[in-house]
N, C-alpha and C positions, 0 to 999 in steps of 0.2 A: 518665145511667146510672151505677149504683154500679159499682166496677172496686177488687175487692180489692186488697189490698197485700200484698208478701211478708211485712210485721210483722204482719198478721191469719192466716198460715196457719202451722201446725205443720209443722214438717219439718226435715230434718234436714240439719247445715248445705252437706253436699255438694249438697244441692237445688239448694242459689242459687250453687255455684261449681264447679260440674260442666263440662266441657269434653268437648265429642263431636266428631268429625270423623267427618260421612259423604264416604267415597270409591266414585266410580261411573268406571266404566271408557267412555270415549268410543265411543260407536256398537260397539258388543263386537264383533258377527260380522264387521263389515268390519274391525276392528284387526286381528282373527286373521287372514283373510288377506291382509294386508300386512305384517304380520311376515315372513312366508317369500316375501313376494314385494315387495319394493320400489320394484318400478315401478307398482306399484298406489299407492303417494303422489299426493295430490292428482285421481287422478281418480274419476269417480263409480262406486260399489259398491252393488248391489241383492243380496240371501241371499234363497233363497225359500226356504217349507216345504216337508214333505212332500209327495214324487211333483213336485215343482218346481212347485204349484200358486197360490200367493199369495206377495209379496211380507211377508219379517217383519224384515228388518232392512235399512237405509240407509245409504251415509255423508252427511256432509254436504253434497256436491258431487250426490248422487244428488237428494237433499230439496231441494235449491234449483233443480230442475228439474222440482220438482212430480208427482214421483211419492209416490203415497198409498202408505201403511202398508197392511200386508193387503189391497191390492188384486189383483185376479187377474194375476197374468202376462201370460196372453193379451190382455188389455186395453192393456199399456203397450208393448208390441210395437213400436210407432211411435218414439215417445220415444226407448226405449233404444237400438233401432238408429240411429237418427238423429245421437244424440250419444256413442254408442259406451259405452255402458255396460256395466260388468263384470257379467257375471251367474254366482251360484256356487249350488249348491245347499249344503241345509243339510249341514256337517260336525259332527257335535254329538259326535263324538268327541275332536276337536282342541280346539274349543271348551270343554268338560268340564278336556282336558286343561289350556288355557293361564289358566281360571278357578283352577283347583286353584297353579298357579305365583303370579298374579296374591296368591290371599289367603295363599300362605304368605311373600311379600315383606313383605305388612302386618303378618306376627303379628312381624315382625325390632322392627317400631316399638313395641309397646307389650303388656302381658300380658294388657289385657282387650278381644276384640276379638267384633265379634255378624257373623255372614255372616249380611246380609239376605237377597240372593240372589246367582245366579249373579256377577253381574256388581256388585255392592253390597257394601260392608260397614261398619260403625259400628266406631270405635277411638274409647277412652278415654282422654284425652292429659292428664286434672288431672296435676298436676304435671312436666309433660313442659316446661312453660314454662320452669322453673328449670332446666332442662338448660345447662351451661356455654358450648356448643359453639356456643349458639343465644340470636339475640338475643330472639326470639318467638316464641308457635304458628307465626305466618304463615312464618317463615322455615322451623321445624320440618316444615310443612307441604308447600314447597316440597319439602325435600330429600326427603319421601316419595313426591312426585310423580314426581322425579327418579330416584331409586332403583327404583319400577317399571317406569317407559318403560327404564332400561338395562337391569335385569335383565328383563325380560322383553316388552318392544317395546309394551305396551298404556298410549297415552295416557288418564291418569285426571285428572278434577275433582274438589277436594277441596271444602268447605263444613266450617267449625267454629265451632260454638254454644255456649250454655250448654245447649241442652237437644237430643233428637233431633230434633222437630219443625221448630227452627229451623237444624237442621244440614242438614234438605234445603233449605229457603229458599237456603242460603247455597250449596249445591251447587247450584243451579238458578243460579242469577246466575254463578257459577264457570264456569258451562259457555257463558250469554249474556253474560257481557261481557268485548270483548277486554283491558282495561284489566288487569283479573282475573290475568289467563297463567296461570287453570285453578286458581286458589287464592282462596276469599273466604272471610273471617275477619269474623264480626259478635259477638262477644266484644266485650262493653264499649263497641260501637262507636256515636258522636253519630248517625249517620246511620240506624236500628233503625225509629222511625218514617217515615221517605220508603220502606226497603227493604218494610214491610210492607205501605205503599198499594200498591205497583206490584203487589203478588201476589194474583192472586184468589180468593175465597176459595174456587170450585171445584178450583184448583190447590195446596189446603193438603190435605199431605197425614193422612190420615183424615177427611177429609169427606163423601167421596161424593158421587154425583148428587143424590139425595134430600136428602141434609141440605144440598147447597150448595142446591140449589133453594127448601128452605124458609126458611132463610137470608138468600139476597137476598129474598123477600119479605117478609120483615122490614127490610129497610133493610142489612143487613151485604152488603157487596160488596166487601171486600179482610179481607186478614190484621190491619191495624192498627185495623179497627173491632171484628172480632170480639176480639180480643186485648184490646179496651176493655168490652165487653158486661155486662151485667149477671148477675154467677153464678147469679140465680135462673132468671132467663130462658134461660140453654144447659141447667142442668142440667134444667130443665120439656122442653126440645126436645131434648137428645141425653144425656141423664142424664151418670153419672159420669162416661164415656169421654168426653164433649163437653166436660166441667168440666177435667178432666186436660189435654185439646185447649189447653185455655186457656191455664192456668197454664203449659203447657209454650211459648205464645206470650210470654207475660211473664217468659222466663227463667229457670223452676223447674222442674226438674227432675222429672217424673212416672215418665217410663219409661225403666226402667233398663236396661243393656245380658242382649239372651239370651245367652249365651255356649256354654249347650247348648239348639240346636235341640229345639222339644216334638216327642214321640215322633208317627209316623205312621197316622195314623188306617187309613189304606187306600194300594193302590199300584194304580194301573192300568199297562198297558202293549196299547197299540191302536194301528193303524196302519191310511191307506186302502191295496189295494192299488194295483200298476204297474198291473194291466191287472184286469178284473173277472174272478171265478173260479167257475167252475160246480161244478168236482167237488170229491167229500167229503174225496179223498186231500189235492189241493190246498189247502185247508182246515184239514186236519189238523196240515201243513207250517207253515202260518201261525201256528195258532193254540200249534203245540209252541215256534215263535222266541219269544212273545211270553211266554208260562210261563216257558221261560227267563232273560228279561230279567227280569222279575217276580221269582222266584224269589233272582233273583243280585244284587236288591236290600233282598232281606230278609235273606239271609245277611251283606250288606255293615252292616248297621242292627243286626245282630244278634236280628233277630224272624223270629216264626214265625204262620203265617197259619192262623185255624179255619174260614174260609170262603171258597171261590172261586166268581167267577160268571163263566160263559162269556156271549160274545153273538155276532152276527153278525147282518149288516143289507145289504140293495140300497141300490141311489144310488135317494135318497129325490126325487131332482130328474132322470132320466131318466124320458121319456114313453114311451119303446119298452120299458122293460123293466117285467116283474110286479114289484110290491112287496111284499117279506116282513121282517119283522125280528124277531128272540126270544133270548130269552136263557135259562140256567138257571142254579140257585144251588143248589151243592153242597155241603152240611156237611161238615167232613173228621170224619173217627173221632176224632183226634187234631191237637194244631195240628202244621206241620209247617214247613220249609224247604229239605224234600229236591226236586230239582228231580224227579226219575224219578218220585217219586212224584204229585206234581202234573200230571205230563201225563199220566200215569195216570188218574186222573181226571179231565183237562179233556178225552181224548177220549174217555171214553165221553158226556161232557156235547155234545160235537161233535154225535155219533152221534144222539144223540136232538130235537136242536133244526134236524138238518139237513133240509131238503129240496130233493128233485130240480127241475130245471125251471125255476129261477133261477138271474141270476147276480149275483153276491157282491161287492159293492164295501167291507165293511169288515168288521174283526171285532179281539176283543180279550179279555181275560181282566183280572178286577179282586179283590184278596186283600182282605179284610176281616175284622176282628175279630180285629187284631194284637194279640202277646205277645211277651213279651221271650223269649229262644230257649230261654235256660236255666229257665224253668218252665212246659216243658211239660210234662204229662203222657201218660203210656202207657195203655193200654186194657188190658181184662183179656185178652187174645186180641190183642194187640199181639204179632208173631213177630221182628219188624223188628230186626237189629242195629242199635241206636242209632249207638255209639262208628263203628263201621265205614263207616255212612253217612255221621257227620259227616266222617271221614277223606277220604270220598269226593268230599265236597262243596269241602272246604278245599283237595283236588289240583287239580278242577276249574278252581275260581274262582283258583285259582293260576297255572295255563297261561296261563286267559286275560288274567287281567290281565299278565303277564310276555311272552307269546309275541305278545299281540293277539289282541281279541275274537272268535270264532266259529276261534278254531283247534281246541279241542277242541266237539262238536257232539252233539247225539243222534240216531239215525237217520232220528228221524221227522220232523225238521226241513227233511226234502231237501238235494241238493246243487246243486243248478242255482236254485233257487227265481224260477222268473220269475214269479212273483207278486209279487216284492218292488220295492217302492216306486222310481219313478223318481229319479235324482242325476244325468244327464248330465253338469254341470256342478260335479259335486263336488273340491273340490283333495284332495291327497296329505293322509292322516292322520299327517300331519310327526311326532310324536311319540308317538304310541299305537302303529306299524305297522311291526316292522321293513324291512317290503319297499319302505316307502314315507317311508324317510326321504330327507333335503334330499341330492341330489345335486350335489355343487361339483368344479366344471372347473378346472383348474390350466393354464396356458399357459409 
């Protein structure tokens, strides 16, 4: 097989001396809460999802006793009691919060930095090596390790490459080998070929099911064959982006850091309920929290939404109950981000898609056909004070994020809401919630 050379490709020369470091935060939901709780060290930690239905996050100590990812709760019932496992429900406010602390440590280390996701993010370190202070990346690397875990408790694996693709490789071995201590540096390094057999080519990241599958039926079965492959032959099987894949295995630099997130196509905001719900008020309650959340994420993004669709639906998997599910999709007059206006219309859309006689296991609200906020336009028969809404909207989203979330409410939201989603076992929202911050005993 032919297997270009960096002297046969044009590029340019940061391609081939480009330095990434991806840092991923160690099992996220269980570090957060073992931050505010210390005794939680070293024993095993399960987070379910919503209404405490499935298992979505582990720590270590949990997974080496063999409880599966997303499996239901009810199922591992045995297990957990048995060997005493902590069980918390999702806190995704806390969470949110110590993500938010977690990436503004990393942006201290370097000015070009890409938040993959919550718990990920890519920093540009080319010239970071020449730093005085520091013999190496690896050592550079370490002290960012270290500077997270103190300022903000969440153990992270670092991985740094010449390119991104090879920066996960490197963060995946960071995380399995103890040798490691949570930093591997494949930069320049003799050993590129043995690291690239071990990894398989379903677990390089961009490949997917499909294309690992067709893949190994080709013969390619780790990172160090396909990184060998013949350009004609990936580009025939996965076009540019498969070619790009490549190159970025041999060191060259393809994809370069986002630094601003691409704009949001759509927001949804859906939730099952605690308990199933028959009546339309109750309904109404739901579906006003969910507009709001919606709503106070488009204000936050700075967009304005021209399209809402409502839905609601039974549990598609109860035998005792009728089955109904529908939705509508509501043009606005005008694109908008005002919340009052929004549930304005999401319940007359309620109204129309309801019916009696059933009961209600989920529902949700989804904005579409985003705009940046500042070009909206007005209707001719638009009455609406603009300026005074936005004022209204900026007071809002200001209590809340300052006082904690749902202190300021709309009426139609309810106040009891026992439709809303089970958290038995949710901890204190330690830093979003005044009422709910870290209480310390002095003796």
């Amino acid at each position: 097989m032919r297997r270009t050379t960096p002297q046969e490709i044009t590029c340019p020369p940061e391609a081939l001396n480009g330095c990434f470091a991806l840092v991923d935060c160690n099992n996220f939901y269980a570090s957060c809460e073992r931050v505010f709780n210390p005794r939680l060290q070293g024993r095993p930690i399960v987070v379910l999802s919503n209404n405490d239905g499935c298992i979505v996050a582990r720590s270590n100590e949990a997974k080496a006793l063999g409880i599966g990812m997303g499996k239901p709760f009810f199922q591992c019932r045995d297990v957990i009691g048995k060997h005493r496992v902590h069980v918390f429900s999702s806190n995704y406010a806390l969470y949110g919060s110590m993500s938010e602390r977690v990436m503004a440590t990393l942006a201290q280390f370097t000015p070009e930095m890409e938040i993959y996701s919550f718990d990920e993010s890519f920093l540009y370190l080319s010239g970071c090596d020449h730093l005085s202070e520091y013999n190496d990346l690896t050592e550079y690397a370490r002290t960012i390790r270290t500077t997270v875990m103190r300022w903000t408790g969440i153990p992270v694996s670092i991985g740094v490459a010449r390119t991104k693709t090879l920066a996960k490789i490197a963060n995946r071995l960071a995380k399995k080998s103890a040798g490691a201590k949570g930093v591997f540096n494949l930069i320049d390094s003799p050993y590129i070929d043995q690291v690239l057999e071990q990894v398989r080519v379903f677990d390089i990241w961009g490949i997917g099911k499909q294309n690992g599958k067709k893949l190994r039926e080709k013969g390619v079965l780790n990172a160090k064959q396909l990184r060998d492959i013949d350009d004609n032959l990936i580009r025939k099987q996965m076009g540019v982006v498969g070619l790009r894949l490549v190159y970025e295995l041999r060191g060259i630099s393809c994809l370069s850091l986002e630094t601003r997130p691409p704009p949001r196509k759509g927001i949804i905001s859906s939730r099952s309920f605690g308990r199933k719900i028959e009546s339309l008020e109750e309904l109404k309650e739901a579906v006003t929290a969910y507009v709001t959340n919606a709503a106070a994420k488009l204000r936050e993004q700075n967009l304005a939404a021209r399209l809402l669709t409502v839905f609601l639906t039974t549990n598609p998997y109860s035998k005792s109950d009728g089955q109904y599910s529908n939705s509508i999709v509501v043009r606005l007059p005008a694109a908008t981000n005002n919340t009052a206006e929004l549930i304005h219309r999401a319940m007359r859309g309620v109204e129309r898609i309801y019916k009696k006689s059933f009961r209600y296991k989920k529902a949700g609200v989804m904005l579409d056909e985003l705009i940046p906020a500042d070009q909206i336009q007005g209707t001719l028969f638009d009455y609406s004070n603009v300026e005074r809404d936005k004022k209204l909207m900026e007071t809002f989203d200001e209590v809340n994020t300052t006082m904690g979330s749902g202190t300021l409410k709309y009426a139609t939201q309810g106040s009891t809401q026992p439709w809303s989603g089970r958290c038995k076992n949710r901890s204190p929202r330690y830093t979003t919630s005044w009422k709910e911050l870290v209480n310390v005993a002095a003796n």
